[in-house]
N, C-alpha and C positions, 0 to 999 in steps of 0.2 A: 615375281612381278619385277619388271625393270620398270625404270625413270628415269628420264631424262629431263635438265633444266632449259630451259627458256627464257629470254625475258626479251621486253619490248621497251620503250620509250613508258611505258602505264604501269606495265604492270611485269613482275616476275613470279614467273609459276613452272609449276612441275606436269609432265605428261606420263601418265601409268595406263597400259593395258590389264583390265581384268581381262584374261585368258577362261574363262569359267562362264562368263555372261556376255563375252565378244561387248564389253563395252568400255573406252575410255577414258580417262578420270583425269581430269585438269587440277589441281591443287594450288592455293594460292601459298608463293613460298614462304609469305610471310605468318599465315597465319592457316596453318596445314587442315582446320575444321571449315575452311572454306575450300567446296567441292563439288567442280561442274563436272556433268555427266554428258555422254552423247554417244554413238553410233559413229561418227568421225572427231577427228584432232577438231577440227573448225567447230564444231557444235557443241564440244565439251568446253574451248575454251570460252565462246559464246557463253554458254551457261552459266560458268565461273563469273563471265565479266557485270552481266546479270543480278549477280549476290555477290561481287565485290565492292 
């Protein structure tokens, strides 16, 4: 699994593809049990931001 960082003006998170379930996983960097799911980058970090 690869990951790449991100971060915005809000918030800094990580982007991981599960290759197994084609879905990927937003991670919040600061606190890595925080973790949005989706079918695309937009919907995973949505989700994250959701339970951030």
């Amino acid at each position: 699994m690869t990951t790449m960082t991100f971060g915005n003006t809000t918030m800094q998170y990580r982007i991981a593809l599960d290759t197994t379930t084609q879905m990927f996983m937003a991670y919040d960097q600061a606190d890595a049990a925080k973790v949005g799911y989706g079918v695309t980058i937009e919907q995973a970090v949505a989700a994250l931001k959701k339970i951030s």
